[in-house]
C-alpha positions as CSV (number, residue, x, y, z in Angstrom):
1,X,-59.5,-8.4,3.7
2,X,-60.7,-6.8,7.8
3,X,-58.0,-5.0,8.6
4,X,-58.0,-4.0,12.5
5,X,-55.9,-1.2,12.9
6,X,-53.5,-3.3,15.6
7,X,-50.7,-3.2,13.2
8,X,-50.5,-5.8,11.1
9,X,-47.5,-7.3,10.4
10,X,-46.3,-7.7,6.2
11,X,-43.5,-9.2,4.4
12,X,-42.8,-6.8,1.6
13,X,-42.2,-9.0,-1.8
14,X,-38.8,-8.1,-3.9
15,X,-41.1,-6.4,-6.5
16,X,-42.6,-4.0,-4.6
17,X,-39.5,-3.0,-3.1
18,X,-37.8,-2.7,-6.4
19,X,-40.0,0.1,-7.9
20,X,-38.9,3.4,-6.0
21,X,-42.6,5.1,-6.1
22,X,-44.4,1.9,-4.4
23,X,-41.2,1.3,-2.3
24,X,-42.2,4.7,-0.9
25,X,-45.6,4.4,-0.7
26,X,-45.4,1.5,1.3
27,X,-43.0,2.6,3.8
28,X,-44.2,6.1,4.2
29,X,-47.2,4.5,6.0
30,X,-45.4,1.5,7.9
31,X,-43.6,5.1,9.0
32,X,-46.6,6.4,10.0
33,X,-47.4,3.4,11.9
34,X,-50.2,1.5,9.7
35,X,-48.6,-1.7,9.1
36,X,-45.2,-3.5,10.3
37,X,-42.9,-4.4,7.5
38,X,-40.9,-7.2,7.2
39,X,-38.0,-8.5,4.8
40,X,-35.0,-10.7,4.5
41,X,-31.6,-10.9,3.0
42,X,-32.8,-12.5,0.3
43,X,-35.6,-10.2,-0.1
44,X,-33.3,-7.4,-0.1
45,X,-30.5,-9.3,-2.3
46,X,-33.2,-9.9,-5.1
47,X,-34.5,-6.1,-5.0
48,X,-31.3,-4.8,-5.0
49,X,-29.6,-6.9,-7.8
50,X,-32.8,-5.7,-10.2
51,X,-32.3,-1.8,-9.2
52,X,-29.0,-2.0,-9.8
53,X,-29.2,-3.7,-13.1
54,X,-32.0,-1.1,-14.3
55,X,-29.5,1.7,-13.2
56,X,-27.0,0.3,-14.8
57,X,-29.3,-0.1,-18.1
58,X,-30.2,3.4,-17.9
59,X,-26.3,4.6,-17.6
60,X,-27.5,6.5,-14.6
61,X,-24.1,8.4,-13.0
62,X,-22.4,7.2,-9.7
63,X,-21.6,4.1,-8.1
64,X,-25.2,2.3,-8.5
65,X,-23.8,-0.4,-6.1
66,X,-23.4,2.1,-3.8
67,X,-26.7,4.4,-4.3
68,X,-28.2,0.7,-3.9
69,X,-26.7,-0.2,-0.3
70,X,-27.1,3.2,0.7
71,X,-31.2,2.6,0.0
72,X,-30.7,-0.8,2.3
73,X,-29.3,0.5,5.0
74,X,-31.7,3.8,5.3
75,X,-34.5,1.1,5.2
76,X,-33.2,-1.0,7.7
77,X,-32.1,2.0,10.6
78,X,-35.7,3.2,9.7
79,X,-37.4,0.3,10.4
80,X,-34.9,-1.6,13.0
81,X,-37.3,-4.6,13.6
82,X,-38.4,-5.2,9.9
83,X,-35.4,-7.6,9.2
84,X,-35.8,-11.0,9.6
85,X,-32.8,-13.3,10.0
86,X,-34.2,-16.8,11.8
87,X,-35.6,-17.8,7.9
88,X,-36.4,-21.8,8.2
89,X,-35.4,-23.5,5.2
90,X,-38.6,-24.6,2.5
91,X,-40.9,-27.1,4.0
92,X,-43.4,-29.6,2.2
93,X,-46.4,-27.3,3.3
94,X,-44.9,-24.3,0.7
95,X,-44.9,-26.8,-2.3
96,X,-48.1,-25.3,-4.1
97,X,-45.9,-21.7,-4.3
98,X,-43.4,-21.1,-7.0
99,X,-40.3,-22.3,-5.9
100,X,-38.5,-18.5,-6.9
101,X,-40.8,-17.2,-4.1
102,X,-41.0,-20.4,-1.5
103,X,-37.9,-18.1,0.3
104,X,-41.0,-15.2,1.2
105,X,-43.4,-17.7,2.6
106,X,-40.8,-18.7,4.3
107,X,-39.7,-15.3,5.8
108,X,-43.8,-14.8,6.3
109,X,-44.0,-17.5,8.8
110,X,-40.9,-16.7,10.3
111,X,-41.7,-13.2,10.9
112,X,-45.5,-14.6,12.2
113,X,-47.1,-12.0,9.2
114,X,-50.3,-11.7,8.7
115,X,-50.1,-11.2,5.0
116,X,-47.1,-10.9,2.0
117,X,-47.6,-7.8,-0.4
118,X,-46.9,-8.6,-3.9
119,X,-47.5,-8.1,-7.9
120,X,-47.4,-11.5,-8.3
121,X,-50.3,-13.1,-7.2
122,X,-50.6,-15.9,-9.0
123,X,-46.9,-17.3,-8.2
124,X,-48.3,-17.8,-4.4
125,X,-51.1,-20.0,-4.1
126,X,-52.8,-17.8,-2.2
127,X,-55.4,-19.9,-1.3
128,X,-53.1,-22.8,0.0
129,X,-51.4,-20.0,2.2
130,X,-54.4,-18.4,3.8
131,X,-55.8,-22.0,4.7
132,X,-52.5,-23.4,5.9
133,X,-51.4,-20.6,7.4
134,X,-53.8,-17.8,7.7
135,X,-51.4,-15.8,5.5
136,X,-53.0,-13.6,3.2
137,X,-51.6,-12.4,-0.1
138,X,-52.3,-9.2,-1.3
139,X,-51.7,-6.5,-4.2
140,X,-50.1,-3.4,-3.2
141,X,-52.8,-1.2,-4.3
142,X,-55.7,-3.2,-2.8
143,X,-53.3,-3.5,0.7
144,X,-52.8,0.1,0.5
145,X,-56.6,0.7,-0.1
146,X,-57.9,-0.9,2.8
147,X,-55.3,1.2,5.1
148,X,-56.9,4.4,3.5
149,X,-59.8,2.8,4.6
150,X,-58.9,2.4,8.2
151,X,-57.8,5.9,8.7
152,X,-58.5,8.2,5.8
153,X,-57.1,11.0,7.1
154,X,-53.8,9.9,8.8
155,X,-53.2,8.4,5.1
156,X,-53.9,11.5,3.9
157,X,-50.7,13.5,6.2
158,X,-48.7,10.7,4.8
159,X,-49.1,11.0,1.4
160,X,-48.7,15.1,1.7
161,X,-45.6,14.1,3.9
162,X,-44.7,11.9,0.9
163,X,-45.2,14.4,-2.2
164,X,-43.4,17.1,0.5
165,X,-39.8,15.3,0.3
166,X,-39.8,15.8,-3.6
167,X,-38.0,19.1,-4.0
168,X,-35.5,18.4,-6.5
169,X,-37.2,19.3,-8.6
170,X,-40.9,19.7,-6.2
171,X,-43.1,17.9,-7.7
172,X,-46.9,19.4,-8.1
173,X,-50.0,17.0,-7.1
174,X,-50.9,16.4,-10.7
175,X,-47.2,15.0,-11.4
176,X,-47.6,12.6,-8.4
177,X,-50.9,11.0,-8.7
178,X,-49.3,9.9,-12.3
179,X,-46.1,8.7,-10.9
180,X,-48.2,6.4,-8.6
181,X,-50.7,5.2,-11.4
182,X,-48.3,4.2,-13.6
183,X,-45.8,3.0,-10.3
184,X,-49.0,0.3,-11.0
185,X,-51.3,1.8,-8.0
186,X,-54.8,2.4,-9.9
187,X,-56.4,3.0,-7.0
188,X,-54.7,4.6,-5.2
189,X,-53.8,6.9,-7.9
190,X,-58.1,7.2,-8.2
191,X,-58.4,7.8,-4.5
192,X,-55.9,10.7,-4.7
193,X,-57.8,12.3,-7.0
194,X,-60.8,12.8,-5.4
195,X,-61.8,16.4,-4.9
196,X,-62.0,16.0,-1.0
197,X,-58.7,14.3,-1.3
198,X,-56.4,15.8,-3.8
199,X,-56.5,19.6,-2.6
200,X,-54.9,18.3,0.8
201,X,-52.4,16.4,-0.7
């Protein structure tokens, strides 16, 4: 992927909303301005209904309904803009996608993004979408990648911005380089690690 560093403009899939470590990877840099993100409803339904059930699962304390709207609506006074509400229903021209993830494509063209971040790559045709509509779909850690490589050392304030809000307990650089590689970021998690890296972060 050329990324020019003019904002690009990215749905964020369900599943890397659900994970709380990639969740915050992600929008610790649209905060820093790399990339606009976009969601819907749905979007938000579908992440939220999984956190909530894996809460629930783990017979963590509290409301988790609650914990889970909270989460929502800090996301969406951050990023004001990000939700998208004009979502046109499925066309023919999304047929090739799975029809569980049509509803993103859809959201994509109606937010005009240049690209959807996702796990699941293979559910997308990602072919079909970047010919038909010059969408691209990307992995998390590849997108996040190639904004490191646009500005290495902004990325850098943002992931030491990032680590900094961990205080309960802090967490030390060692403990959150292996919180992102096993959040699924490999590469990220490799980047971090690098001795000109690591000792800023």
């Amino acid at each position: 992927m050329s990324l020019a560093f003019d904002r690009f403009t990215v749905v964020l899939d369900a599943c890397v909303l659900f994970p709380m470590t990639v969740r915050d990877v992600l929008l610790t840099l649209a905060n820093h301005e790399f990339f606009n993100p976009k969601w819907s409803a749905s979007l938000h339904e579908e992440w939220g209904t999984n956190l909530a059930a894996r809460r629930q699962t783990a017979g963590l304390q509290g409301d988790v309904q609650a914990q889970v709207t909270a989460t929502r609506q800090s996301m969406d006074r951050a990023f004001p803009d990000a939700l998208v509400n004009d979502v046109l229903p499925e066309t023919a021209d999304v047929a090739p996608v799975d029809p569980k993830d049509r509803h993103v494509v859809m959201t994509a063209i109606a937010a005009r993004a240049d690209a959807i971040v996702t796990f699941n790559l293979r559910d997308f045709a990602a072919q079909h979408l970047l010919q038909t509509f010059e969408i691209e779909v990307l992995h998390p850690d590849q997108f996040i990648l190639d904004l490191i490589d646009l500005q290495e050392k902004r990325a850098v304030v943002a992931f030491k911005e990032m680590r900094a809000r961990k205080k309960m307990p802090p967490w030390s650089a060692d403990e959150f380089i292996d919180r992102i590689r096993r959040s699924g970021l490999v590469q990220t998690a490799a980047w971090l690690e690098r001795e000109d890296v690591k000792p800023l972060v």
